[in-house]
C-alpha positions in Angstrom: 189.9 56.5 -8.9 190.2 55.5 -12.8 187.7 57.7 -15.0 184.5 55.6 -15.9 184.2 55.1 -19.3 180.7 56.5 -20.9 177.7 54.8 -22.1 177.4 56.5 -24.9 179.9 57.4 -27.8 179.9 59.5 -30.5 179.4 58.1 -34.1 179.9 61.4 -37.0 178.5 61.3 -40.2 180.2 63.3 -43.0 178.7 66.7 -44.2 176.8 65.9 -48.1 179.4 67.7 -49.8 182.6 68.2 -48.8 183.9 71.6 -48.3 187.2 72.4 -49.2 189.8 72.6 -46.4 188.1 69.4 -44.9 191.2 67.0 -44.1 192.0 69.9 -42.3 189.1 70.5 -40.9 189.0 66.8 -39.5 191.8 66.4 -38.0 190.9 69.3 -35.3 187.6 67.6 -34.8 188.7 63.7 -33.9 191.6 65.8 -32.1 189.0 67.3 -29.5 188.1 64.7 -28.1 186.7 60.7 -28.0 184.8 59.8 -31.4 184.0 56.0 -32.1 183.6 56.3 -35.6 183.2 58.3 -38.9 180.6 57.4 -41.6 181.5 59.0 -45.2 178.1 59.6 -46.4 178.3 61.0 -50.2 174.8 60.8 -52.5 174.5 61.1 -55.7 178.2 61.1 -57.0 180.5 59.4 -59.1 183.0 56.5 -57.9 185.8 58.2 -58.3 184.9 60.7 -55.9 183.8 58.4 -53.0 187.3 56.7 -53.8 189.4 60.0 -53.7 187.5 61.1 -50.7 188.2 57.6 -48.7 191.8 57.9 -49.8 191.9 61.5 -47.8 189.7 60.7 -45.1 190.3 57.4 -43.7 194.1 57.4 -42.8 193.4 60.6 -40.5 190.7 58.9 -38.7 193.1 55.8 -38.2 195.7 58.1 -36.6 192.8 59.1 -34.1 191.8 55.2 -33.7 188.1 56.0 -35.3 186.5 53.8 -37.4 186.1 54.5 -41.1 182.3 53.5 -42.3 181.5 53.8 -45.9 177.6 54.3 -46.5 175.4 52.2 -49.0 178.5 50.8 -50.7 179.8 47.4 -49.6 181.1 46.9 -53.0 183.9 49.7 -52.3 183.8 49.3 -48.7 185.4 45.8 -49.0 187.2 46.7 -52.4 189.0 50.0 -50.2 189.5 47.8 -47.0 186.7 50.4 -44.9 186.6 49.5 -41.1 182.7 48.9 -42.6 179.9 49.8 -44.2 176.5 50.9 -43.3 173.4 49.9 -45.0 170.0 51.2 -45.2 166.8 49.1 -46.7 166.9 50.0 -49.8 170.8 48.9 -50.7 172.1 45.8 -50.6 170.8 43.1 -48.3 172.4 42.5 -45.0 173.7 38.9 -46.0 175.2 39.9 -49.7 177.0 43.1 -47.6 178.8 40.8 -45.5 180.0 38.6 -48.1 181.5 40.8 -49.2 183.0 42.8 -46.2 184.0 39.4 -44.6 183.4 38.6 -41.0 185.8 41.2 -39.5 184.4 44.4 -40.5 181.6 46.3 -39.1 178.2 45.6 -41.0 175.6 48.3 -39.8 171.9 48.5 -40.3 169.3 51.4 -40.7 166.3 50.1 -39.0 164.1 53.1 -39.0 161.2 53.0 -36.4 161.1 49.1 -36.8 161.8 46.6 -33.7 161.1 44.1 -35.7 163.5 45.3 -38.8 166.0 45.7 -36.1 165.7 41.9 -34.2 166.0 40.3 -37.9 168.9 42.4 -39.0 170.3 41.3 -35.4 169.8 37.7 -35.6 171.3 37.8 -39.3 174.6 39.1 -37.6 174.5 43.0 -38.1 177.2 44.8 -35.4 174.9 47.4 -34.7 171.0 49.1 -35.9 170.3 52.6 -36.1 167.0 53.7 -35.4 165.8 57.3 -36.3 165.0 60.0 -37.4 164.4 61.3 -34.0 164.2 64.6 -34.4 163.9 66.7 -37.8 166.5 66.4 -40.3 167.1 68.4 -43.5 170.3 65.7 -44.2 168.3 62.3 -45.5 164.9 61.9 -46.0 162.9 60.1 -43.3 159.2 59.3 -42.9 160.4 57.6 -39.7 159.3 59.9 -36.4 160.9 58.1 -33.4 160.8 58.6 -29.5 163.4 57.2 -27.2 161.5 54.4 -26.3 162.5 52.5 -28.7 165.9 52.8 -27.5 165.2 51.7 -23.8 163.1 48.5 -25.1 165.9 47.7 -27.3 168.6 47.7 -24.3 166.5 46.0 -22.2 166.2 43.2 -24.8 169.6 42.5 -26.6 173.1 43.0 -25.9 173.0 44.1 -30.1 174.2 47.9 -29.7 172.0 50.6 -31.1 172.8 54.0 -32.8 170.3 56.9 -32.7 170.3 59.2 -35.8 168.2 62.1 -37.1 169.2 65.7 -36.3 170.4 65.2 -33.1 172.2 68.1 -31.5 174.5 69.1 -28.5 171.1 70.3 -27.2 168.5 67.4 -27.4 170.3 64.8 -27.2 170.6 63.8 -23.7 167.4 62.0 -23.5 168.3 60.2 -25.8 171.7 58.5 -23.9 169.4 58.3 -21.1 167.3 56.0 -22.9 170.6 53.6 -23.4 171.9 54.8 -27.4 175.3 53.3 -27.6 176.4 55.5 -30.2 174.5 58.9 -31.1 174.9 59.3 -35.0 175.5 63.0 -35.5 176.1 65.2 -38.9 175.0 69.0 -39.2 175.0 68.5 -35.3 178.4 68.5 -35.2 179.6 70.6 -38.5 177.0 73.2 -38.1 177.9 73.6 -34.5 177.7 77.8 -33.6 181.0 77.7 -31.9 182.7 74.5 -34.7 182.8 71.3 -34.9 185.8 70.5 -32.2 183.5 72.2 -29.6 180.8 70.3 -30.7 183.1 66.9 -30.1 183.9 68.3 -26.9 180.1 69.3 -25.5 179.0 65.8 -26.7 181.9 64.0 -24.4 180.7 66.3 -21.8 177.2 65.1 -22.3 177.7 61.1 -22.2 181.0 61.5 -19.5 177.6 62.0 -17.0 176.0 59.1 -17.8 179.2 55.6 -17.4 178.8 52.4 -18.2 177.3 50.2 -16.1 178.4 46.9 -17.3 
């Protein structure tokens, strides 16, 4: 019998600054095992260094078939050819982001702790809406406190899929893809991981391979 394919997949968020050694570093995690995408997630620097890191990163995640999403930064996203881009509230509205990323690429949406945040970004024609912080972070700053309910309400009520996010770990997560997350948005989860970032990849796969897709 064919292996069932999981609910839920893994979407990685880049560390805040990135260490050197981490091309190498990389390529052994999306070679451990099944990752949907990587997010480059870079605050507070200069172009040129979101360029030069998208110029490293991106063709090793396209040799593992993961998608490469740029954070906050259509502009580049589109101007680099990014898989996509993911956008919070406070950068560029959802409509203006796709303009510019045409109707191909993946258009994401940070939604918070808001439903309703979620349906509008939804019926505008975002591929996906993260909700979160769901559990502590010290990576972004959040004021959003979110339970997994807001998951199950949401995939009992559109076929839009939803990524958790917010300092979600090998250990608390499961609740989490029980609740119906299509994609669990993970960062020091996975880099900070005690026994690295490849076993992380690898307990997370373990984690959703118990709970397939229904259809």
């Amino acid at each position: 019998m064919p292996a069932q394919t999981p609910s839920c997949r893994l979407y990685i968020i880049t560390p805040p600054a990135l260490p050197d050694g981490f091309e190498k570093k990389l390529e052994e995690t999306l070679a451990a095992g099944d990752v949907a995408c990587l997010q480059l997630r870079l605050k507070d620097v200069k172009d040129d260094a979101i360029i030069a890191a998208v110029k490293a990163l991106m063709p090793i995640c396209h040799a593992h078939d993961v998608a490469f999403i740029l954070n906050d930064r259509p502009d580049l996203a589109a101007r680099l050819k990014c898989d996509g881009v993911h956008i919070g509230p406070e950068d560029m509205p959802y409509e203006d982001a796709r303009a510019l990323m045409g109707p191909d690429a993946t258009v994401g949406v940070t939604c918070k702790d808001s439903r309703h945040a979620a349906m509008e970004a939804a019926e505008a024609g975002a591929d996906y809406v993260a909700f979160g912080a769901f559990f502590p972070t010290t990576t972004k700053d959040t004021a959003a406190t979110v339970t997994p309910e807001i998951i199950e309400i949401w995939t009992e009520t559109t076929m839009i899929p939803s990524v958790a996010i917010g300092g979600i770990t090998v250990e608390n997560c499961e609740p989490l893809v029980q609740a119906g997350a299509d994609f669990l948005a993970v960062c020091s989860g996975v880099w900070n991981y005690p026994q690295g970032p490849a076993a992380a990849v690898r307990a997370f796969n373990a984690i959703f391979e118990r709970y397939p897709f229904q259809g």
